[in-house]
Backbone as a printed PyTorch tensor [residue, N CA C, xyz], in Angstrom:
tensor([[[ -3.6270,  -9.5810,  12.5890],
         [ -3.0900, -10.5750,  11.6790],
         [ -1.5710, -10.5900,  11.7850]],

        [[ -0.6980, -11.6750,  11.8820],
         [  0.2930, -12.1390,  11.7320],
         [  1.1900, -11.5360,  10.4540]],

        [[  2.4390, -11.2410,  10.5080],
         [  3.2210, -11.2940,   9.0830],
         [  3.1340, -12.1810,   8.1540]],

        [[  2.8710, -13.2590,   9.0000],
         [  2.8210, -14.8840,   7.6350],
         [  1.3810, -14.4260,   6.8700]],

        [[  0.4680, -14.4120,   7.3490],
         [ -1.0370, -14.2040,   6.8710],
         [ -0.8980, -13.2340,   5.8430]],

        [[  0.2610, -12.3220,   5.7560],
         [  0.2870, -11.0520,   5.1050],
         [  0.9580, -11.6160,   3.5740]],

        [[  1.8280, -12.4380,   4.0870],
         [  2.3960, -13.1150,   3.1830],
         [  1.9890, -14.0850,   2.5930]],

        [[  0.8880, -14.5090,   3.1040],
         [  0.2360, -15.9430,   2.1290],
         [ -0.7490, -14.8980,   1.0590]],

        [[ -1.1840, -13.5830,   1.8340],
         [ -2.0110, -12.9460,   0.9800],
         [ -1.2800, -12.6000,  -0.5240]],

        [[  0.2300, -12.2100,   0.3090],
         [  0.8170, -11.1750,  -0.8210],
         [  1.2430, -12.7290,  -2.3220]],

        [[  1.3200, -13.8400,  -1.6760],
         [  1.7210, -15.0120,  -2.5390],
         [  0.3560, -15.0630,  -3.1120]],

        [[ -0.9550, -15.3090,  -2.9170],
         [ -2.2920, -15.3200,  -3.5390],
         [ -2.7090, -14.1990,  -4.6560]],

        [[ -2.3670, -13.0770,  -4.2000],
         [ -2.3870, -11.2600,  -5.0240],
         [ -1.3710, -12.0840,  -6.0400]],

        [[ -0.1280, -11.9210,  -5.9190],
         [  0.9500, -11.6680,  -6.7700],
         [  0.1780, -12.8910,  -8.0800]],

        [[ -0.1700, -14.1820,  -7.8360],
         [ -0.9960, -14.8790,  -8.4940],
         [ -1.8090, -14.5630,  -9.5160]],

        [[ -2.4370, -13.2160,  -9.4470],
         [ -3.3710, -13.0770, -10.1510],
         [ -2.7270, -11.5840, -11.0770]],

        [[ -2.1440, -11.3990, -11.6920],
         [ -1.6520, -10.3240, -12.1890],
         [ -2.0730,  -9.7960, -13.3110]],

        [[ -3.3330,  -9.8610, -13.5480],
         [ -4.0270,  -9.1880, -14.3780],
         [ -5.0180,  -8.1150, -13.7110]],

        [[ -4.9470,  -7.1870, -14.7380],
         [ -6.1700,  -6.5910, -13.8180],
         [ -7.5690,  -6.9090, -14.3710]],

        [[ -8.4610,  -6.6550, -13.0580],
         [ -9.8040,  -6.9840, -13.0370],
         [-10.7520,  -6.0300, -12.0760]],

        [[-11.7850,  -6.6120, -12.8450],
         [-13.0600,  -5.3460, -12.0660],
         [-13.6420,  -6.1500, -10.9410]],

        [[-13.7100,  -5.4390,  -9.4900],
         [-14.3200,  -6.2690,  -8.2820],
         [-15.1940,  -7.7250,  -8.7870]],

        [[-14.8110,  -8.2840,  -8.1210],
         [-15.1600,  -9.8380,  -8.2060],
         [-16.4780,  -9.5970,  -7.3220]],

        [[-17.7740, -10.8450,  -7.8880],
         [-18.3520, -11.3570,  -7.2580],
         [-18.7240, -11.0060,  -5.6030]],

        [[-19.4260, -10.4800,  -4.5570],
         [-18.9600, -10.2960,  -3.1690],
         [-18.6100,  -8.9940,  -2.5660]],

        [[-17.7450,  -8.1200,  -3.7990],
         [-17.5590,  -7.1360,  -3.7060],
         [-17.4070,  -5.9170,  -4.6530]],

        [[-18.8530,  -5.0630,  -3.5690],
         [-19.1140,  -4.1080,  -4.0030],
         [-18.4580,  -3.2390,  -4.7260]],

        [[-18.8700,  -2.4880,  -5.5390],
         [-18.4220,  -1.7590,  -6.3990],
         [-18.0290,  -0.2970,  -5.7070]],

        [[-18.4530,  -0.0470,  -4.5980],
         [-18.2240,   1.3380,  -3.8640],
         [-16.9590,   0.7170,  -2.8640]],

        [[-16.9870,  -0.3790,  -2.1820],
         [-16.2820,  -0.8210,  -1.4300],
         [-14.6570,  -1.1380,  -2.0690]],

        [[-14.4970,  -1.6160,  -2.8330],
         [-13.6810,  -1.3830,  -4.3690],
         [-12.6940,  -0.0640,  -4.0820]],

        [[-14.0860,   0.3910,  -4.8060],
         [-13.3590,   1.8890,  -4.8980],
         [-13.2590,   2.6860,  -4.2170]],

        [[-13.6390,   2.2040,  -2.6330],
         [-13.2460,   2.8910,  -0.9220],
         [-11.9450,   2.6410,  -1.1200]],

        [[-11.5860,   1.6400,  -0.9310],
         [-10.1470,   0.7100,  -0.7340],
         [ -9.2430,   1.2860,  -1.4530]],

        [[ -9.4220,   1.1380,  -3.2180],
         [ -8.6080,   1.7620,  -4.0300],
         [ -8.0820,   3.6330,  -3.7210]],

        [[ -9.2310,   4.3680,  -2.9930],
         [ -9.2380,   5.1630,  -2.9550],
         [ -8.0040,   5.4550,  -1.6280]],

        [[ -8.1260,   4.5000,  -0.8220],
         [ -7.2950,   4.7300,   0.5170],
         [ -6.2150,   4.4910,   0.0220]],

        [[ -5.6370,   3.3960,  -0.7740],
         [ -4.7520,   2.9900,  -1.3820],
         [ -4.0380,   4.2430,  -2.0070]],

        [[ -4.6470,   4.9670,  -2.6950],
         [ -4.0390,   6.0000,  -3.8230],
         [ -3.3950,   6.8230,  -2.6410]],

        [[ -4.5270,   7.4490,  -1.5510],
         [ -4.0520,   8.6960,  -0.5150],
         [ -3.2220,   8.1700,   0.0410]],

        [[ -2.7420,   7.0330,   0.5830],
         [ -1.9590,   6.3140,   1.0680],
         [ -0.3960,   6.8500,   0.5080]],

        [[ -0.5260,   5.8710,  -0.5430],
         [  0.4180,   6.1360,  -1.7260],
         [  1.0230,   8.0790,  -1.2800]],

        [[  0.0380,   8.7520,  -2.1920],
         [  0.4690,   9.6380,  -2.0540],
         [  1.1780,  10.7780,  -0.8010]],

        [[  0.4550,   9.8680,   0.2000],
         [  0.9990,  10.5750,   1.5820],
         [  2.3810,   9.8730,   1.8080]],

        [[  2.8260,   9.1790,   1.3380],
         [  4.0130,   8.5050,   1.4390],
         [  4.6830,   9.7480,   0.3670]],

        [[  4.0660,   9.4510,  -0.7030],
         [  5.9010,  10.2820,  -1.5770],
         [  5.5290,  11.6910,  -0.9580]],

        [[  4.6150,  12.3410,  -0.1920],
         [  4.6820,  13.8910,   0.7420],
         [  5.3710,  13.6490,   1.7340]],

        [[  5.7080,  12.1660,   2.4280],
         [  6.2230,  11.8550,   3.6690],
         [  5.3320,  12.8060,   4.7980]],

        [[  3.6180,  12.9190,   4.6370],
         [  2.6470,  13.5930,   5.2360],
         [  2.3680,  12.2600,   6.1840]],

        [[  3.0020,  12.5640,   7.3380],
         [  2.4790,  11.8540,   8.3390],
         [  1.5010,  12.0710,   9.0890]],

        [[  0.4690,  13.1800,   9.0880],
         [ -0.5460,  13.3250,   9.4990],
         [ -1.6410,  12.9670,   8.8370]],

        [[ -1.7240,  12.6030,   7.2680],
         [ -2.4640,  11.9360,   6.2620],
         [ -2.1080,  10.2540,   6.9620]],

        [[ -0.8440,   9.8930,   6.7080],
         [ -0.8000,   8.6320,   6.7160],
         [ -1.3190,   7.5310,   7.9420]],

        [[ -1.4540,   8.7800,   9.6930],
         [ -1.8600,   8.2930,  10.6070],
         [ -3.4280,   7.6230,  10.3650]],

        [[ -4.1710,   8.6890,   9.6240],
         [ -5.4950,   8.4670,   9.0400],
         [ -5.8800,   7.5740,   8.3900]],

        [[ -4.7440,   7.5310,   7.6540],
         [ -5.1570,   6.2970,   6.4150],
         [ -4.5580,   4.6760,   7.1800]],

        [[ -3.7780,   4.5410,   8.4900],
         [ -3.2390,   3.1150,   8.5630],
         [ -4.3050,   2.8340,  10.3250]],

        [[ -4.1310,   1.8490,  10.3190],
         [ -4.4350,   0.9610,  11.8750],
         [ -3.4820,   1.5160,  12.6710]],

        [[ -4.1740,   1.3940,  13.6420],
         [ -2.6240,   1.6680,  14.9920],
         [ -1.9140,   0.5670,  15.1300]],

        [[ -2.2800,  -0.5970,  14.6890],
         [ -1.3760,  -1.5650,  14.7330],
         [ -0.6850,  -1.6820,  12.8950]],

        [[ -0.8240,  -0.9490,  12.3720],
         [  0.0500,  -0.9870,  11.2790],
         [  1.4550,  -1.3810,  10.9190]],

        [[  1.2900,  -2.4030,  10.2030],
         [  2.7210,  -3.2740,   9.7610],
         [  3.1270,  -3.1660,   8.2220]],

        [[  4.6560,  -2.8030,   8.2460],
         [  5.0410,  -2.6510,   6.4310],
         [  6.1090,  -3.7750,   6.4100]],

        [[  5.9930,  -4.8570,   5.2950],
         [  6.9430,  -5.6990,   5.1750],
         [  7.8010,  -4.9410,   3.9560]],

        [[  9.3560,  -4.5940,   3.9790],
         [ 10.3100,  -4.5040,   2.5230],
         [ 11.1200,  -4.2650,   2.8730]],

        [[ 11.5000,  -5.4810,   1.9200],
         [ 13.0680,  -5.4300,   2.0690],
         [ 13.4940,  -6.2070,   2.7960]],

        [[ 12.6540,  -7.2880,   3.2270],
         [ 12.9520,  -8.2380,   4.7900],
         [ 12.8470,  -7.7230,   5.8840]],

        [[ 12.4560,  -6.3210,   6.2210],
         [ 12.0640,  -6.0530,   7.2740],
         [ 11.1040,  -5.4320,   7.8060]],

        [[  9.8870,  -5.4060,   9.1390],
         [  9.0680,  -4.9350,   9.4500],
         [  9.1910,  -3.6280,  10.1490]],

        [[  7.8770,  -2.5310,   9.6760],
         [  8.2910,  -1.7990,  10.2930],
         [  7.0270,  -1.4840,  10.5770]],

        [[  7.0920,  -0.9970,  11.9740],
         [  5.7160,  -0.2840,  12.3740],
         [  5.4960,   1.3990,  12.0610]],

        [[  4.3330,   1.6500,  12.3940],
         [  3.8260,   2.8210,  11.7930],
         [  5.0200,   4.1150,  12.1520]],

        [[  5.6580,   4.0320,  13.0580],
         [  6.2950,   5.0000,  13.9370],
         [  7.2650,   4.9050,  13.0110]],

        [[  8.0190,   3.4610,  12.6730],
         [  9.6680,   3.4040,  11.9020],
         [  9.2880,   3.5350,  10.6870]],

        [[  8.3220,   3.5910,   9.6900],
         [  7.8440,   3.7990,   8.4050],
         [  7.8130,   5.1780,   8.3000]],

        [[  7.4510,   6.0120,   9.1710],
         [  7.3740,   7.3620,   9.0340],
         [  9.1080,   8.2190,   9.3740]],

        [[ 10.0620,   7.2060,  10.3370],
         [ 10.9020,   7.7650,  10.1480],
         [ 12.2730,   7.2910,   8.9870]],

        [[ 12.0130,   6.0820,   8.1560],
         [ 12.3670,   6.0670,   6.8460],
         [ 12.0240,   6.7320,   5.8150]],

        [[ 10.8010,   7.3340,   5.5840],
         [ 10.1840,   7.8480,   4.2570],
         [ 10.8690,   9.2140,   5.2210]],

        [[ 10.7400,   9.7620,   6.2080],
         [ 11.2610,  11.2000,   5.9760],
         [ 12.6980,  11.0580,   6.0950]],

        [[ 13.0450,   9.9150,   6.4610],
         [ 14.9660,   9.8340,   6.0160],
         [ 15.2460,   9.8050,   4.5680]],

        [[ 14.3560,   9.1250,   3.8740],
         [ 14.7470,   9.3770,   2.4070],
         [ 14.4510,   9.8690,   1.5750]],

        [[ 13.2220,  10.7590,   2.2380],
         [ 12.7680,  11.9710,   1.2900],
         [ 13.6110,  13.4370,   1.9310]],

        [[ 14.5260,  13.1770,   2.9220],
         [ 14.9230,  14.6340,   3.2310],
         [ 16.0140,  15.1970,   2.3470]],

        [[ 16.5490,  14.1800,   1.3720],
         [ 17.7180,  14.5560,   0.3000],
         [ 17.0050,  14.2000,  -1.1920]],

        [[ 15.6540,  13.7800,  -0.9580],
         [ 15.2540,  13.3450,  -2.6550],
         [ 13.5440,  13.5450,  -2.4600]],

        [[ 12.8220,  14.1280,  -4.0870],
         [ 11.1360,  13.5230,  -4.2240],
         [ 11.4890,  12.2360,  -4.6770]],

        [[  9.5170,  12.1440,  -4.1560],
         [  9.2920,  10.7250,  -4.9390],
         [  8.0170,  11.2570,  -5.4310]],

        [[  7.7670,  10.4470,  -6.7050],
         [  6.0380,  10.1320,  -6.7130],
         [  5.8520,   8.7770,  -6.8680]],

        [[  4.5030,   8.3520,  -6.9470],
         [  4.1910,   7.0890,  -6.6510],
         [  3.0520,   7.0180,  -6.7510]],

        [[  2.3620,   6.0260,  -7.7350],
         [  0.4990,   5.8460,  -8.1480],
         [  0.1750,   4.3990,  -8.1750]],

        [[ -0.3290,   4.1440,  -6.9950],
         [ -0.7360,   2.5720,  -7.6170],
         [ -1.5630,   2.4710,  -8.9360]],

        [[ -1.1510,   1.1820,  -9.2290],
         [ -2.0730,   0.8590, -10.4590],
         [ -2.6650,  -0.3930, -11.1990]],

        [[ -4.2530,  -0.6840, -11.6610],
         [ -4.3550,  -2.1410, -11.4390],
         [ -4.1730,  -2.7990, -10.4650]],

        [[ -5.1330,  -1.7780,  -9.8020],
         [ -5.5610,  -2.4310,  -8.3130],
         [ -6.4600,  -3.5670,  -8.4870]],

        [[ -6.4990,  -4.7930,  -7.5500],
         [ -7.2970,  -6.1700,  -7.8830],
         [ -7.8120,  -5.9870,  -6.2220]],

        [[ -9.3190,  -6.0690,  -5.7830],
         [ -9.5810,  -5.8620,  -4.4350],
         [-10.4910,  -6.7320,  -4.3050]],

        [[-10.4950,  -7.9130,  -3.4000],
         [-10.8490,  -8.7650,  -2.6230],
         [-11.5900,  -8.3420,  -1.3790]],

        [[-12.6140,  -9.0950,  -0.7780],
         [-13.0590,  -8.7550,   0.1460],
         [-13.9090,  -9.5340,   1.4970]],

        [[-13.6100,  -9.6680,   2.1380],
         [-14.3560, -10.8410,   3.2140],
         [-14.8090,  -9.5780,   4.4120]],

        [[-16.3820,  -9.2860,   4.4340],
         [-16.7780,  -8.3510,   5.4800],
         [-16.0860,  -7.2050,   5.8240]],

        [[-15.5530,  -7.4460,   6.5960],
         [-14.7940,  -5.7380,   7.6080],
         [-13.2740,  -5.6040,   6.7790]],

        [[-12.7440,  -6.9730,   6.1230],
         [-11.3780,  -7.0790,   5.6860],
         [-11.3370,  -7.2990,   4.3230]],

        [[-10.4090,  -6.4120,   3.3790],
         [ -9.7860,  -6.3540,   2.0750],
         [ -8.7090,  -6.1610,   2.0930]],

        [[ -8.3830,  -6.9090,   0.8810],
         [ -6.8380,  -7.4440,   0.6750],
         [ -6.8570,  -6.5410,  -0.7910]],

        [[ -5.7980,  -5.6770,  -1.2250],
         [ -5.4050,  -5.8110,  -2.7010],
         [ -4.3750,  -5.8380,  -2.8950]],

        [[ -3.9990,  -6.1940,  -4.5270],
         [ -2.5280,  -6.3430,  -4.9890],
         [ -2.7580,  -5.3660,  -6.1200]],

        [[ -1.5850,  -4.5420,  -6.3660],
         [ -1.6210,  -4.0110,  -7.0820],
         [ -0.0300,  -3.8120,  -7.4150]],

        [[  0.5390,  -2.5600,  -8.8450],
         [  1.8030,  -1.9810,  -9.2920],
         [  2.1190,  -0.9020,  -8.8110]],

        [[  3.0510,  -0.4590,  -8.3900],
         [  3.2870,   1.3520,  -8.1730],
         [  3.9300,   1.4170,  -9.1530]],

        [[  3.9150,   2.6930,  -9.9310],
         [  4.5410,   3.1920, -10.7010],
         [  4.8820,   4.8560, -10.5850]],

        [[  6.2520,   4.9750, -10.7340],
         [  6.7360,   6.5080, -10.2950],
         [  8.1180,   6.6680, -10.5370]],

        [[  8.1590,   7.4870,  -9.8100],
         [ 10.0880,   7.9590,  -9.6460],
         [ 10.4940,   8.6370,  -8.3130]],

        [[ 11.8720,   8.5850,  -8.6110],
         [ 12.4080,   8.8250,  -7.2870],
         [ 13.3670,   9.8010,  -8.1800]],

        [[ 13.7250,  11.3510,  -7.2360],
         [ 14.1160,  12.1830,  -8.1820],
         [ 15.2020,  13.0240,  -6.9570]],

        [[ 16.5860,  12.9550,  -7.1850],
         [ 17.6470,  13.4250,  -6.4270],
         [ 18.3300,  15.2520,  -7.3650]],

        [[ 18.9940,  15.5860,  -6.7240],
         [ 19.6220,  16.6800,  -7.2940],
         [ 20.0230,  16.2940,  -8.5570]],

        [[ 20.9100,  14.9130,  -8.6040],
         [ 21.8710,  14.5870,  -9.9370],
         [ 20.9930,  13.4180, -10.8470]],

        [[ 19.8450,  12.9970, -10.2010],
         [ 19.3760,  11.8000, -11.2520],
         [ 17.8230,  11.6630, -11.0030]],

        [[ 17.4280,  10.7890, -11.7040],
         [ 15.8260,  10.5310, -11.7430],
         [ 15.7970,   8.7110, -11.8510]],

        [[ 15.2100,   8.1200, -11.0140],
         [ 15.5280,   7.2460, -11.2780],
         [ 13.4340,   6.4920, -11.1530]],

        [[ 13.2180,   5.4220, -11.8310],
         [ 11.7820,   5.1250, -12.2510],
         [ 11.6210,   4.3920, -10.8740]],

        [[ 10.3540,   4.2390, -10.7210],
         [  9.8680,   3.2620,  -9.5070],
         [  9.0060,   2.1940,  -9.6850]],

        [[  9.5290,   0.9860,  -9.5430],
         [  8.3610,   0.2920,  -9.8630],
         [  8.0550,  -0.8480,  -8.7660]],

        [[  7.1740,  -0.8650,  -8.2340],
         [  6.8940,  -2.0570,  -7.3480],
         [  5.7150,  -2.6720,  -7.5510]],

        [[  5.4030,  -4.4860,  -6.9190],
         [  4.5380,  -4.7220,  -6.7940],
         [  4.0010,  -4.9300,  -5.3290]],

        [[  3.1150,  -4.1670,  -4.5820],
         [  2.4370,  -4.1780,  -3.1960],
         [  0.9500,  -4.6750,  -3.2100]],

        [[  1.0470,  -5.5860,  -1.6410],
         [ -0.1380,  -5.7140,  -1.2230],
         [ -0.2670,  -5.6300,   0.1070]],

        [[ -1.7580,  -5.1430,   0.3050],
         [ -1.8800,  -4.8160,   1.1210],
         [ -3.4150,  -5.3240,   1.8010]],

        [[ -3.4540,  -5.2620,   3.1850],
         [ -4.5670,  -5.9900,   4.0100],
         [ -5.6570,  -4.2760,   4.7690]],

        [[ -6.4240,  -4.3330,   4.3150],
         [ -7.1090,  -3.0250,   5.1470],
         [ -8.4500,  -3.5190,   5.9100]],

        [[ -8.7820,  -3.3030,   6.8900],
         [-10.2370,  -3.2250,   7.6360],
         [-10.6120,  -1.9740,   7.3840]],

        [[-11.8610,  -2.4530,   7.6820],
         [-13.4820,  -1.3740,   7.4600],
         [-13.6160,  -0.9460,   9.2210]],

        [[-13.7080,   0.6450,   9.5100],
         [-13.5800,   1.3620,  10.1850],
         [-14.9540,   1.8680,   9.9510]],

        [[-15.5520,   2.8850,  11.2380],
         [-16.7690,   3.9920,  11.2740],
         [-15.9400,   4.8350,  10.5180]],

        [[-14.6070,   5.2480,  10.0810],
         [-14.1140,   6.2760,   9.4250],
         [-13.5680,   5.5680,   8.0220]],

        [[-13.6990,   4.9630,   7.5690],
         [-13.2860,   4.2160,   6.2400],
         [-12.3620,   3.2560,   6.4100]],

        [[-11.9990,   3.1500,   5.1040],
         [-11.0970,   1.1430,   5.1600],
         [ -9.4520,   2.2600,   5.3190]],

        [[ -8.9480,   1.6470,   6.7640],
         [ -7.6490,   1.2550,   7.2580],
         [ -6.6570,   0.5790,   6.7620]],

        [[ -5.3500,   1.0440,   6.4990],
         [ -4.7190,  -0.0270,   6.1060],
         [ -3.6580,  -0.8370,   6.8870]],

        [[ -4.2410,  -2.5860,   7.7170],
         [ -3.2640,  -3.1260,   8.3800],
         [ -1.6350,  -3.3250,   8.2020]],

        [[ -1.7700,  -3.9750,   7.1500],
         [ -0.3830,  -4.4980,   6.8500],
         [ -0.1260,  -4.1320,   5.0910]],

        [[  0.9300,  -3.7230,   4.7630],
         [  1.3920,  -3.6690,   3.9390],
         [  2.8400,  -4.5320,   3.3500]],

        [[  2.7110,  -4.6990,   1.8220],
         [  3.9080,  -5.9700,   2.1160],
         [  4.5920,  -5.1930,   0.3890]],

        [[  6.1710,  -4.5970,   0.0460],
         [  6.0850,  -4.0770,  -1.1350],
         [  7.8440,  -5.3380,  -1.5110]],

        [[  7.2240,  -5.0530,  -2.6950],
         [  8.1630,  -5.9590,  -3.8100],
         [  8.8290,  -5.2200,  -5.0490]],

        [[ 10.1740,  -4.7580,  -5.0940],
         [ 10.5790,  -4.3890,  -6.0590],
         [ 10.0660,  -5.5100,  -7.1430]],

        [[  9.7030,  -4.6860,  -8.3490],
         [  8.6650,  -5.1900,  -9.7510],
         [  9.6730,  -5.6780, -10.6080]],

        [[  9.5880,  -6.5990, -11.5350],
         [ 10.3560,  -7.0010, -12.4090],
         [  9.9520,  -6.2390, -13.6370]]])
């Protein structure tokens, strides 16, 4: 899938900003596959555990923020550039998961902090994201994150 495709998704997600329980189509385990990759995801990011995160993305893995793309290789060497002077944590939340066969889309909130020697500062974003269904569980293609209002 294209960056635009990622972005018509993330304009469709951002749309619906309530949370809700799997729609119609999709399963209730499939749901909570997704959500589940989503969370380890998440969390392998504020560990900057790049051996979790290889697991959890596509080899063709794409992150849109900030205006720029980064593939799996340059995502892993930002999160350990900016976790080598600071933690983070980070929990998605009010996850909304969509689903067409092998491919799910969700939108969801992160909520967390980012925590330096001298300050603590809150985290809030809104991300979505595109994952396929794997023999090893749902993948995540593209990711797209939005500082939250």
């Amino acid at each position: 899938m294209r960056p635009s495709v990622v972005l018509y998704v993330l304009a469709l997600s951002l749309a619906c900003r309530t949370e809700s329980p799997p729609r119609p189509g999709v399963a209730a385990t499939d749901a909570a596959a997704v959500e589940s990759t989503l969370v380890r995801f998440s969390g392998a990011l504020a560990r900057a555990d790049t051996a979790e995160l290889r697991t959890l993305a596509s080899p063709t893995f794409v992150l849109l923020d900030e205006g720029r793309t980064y593939d799996l290789d340059a995502t892993f060497a930002s999160i350990l550039g900016v976790l080598a002077a600071a933690q983070m944590t980070r929990v998605p939340r009010d996850v909304s998961v969509q689903q067409r066969g092998d491919v799910a889309w969700a939108s969801y909130r992160v909520q967390g902090e980012f925590r330096t020697d001298t300050a603590t500062f809150p985290l809030r974003m809104v991300e979505a994201a595109v994952l396929e269904r794997t023999r090893n569980g749902w993948r995540i293609a593209q990711m797209a994150t939005l500082a939250a209002r």
